[in-house]
C-alpha positions in Angstrom: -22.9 -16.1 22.6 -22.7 -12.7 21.2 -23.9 -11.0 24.3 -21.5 -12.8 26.4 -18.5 -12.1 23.9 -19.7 -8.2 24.7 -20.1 -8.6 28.0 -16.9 -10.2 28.5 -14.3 -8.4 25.8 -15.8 -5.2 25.1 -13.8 -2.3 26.9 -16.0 0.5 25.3 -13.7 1.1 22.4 -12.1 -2.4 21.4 -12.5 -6.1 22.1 -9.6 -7.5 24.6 -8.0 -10.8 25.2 -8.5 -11.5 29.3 -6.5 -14.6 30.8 -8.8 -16.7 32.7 -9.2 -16.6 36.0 -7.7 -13.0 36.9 -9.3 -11.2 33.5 -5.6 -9.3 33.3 -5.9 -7.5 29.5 -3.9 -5.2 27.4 -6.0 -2.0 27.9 -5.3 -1.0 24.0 -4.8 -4.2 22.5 -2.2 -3.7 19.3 -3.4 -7.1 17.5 -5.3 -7.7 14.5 -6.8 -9.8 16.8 -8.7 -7.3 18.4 -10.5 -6.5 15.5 -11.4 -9.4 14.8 -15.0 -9.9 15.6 -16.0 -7.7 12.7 -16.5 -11.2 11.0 -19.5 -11.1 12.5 -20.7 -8.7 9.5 -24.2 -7.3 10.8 -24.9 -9.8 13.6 -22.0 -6.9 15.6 -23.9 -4.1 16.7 -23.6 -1.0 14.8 -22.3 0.7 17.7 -19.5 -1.3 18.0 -18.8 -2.1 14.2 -18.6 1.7 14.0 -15.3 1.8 17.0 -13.9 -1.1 15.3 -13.4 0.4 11.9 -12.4 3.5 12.7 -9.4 2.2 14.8 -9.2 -0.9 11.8 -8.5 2.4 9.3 -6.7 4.4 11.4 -4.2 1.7 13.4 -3.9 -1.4 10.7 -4.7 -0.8 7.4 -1.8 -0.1 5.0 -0.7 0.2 1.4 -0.9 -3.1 1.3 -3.8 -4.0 3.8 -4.3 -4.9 6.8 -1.4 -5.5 9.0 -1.9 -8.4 11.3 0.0 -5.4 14.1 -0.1 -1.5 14.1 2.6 -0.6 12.4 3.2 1.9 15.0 3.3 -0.7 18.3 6.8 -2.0 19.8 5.8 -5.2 19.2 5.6 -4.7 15.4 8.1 -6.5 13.1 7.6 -7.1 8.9 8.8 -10.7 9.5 7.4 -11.2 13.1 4.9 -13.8 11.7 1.5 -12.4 13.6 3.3 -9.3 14.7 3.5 -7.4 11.7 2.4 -9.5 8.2 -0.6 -9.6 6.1 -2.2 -13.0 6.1 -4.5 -14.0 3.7 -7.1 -15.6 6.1 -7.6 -12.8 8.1 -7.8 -10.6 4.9 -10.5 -12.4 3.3 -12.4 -13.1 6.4 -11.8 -9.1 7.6 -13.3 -8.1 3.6 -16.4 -10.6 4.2 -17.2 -9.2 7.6 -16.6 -5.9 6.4 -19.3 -6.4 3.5 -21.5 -8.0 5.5 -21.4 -5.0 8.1 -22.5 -2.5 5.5 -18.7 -0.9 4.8 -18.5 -2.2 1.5 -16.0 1.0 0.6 -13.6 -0.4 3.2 -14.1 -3.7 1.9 -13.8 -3.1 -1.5 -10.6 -1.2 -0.3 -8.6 -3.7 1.7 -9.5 -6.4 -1.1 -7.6 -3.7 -3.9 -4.7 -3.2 -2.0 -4.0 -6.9 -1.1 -4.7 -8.0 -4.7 -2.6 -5.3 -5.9 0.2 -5.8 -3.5 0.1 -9.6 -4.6 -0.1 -9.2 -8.0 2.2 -5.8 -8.6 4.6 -5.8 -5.6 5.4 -9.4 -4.6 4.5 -11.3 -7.8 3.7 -14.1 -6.2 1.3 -15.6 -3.7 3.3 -16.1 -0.6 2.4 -17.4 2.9 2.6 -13.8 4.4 3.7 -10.5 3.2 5.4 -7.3 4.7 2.5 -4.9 5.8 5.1 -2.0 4.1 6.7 -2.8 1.3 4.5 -5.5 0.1 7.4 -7.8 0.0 6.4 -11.6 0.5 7.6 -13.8 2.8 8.1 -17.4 2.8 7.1 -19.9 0.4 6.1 -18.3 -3.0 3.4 -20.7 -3.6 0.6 -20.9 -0.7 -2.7 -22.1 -1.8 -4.6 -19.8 0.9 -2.7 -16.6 -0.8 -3.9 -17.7 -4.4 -7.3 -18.7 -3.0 -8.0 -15.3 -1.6 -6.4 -13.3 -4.5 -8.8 -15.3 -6.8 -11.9 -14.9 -4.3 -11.2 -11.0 -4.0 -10.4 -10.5 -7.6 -13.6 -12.0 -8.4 -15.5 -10.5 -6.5 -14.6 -6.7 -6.7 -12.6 -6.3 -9.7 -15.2 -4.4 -12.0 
């Protein structure tokens, strides 16, 4: 399955979403999503874990941590829901991959910045929160947000 993901997404630099049938893409996908198969942790090859996080430091990550779109696309918005926010899931699953993959500086890193922002900018654990300002959006009181807070703080607060 791995092979096939490559063969099929993998432009060179970044994966990309194709519609089926015609395999039309965004050339330079501004998505979180695009990133997303660094969950694989060290099953990616090294190669390709390497082009990921350079454009994952570079073109998402934040004060805060890693916006769910580059700050810097059109499409961004702080309250756009998957156009702009930090999420919890894809935090915690992003850190884990990262850790796996053998960037455990960059792991350690986004997991710091999203506790902090949590804990020392929002106060709270909210369902999403702005990429910028750390502000949280939403309800104050989202299970997943306090889940991942506790699972991050746990495991890299030394």
């Amino acid at each position: 399955m791995l092979d096939r993901l490559i063969e099929h997404s993998w432009n060179g630099e970044r994966f990309v979403g194709k519609i089926s049938i015609s395999h039309i893409h965004e050339e330079n996908p501004t998505s979180l999503l695009s990133m997303m198969p660094l969950v694989l942790g060290d099953m990616l090859p090294k190669e390709i874990s390497d082009k990921l996080v350079a454009v994952l430091e570079r073109d998402f990550l934040t004060e805060n941590g890693l916006a769910t779109e580059m700050p810097k696309s059109q499409h961004y918005n702080p309250d756009g829901y998957w156009r702009g926010p930090i999420w919890a899931p894809s935090t915690y699953l992003l850190v884990d991959g990262l850790r796996k993959g053998g960037y455990t500086e960059l792991a350690e890193t986004v997991a710091k910045r999203y506790c902090d922002m949590s804990c020392l900018k929002a106060k709270g654990n909210y369902e999403n929160f702005d990429a910028l300002t750390g502000k949280g959006w939403r309800a104050p009181g989202y299970t997943w947000s306090a889940s991942v807070y506790m699972l991050l703080r746990g495991e890299y607060d030394k």
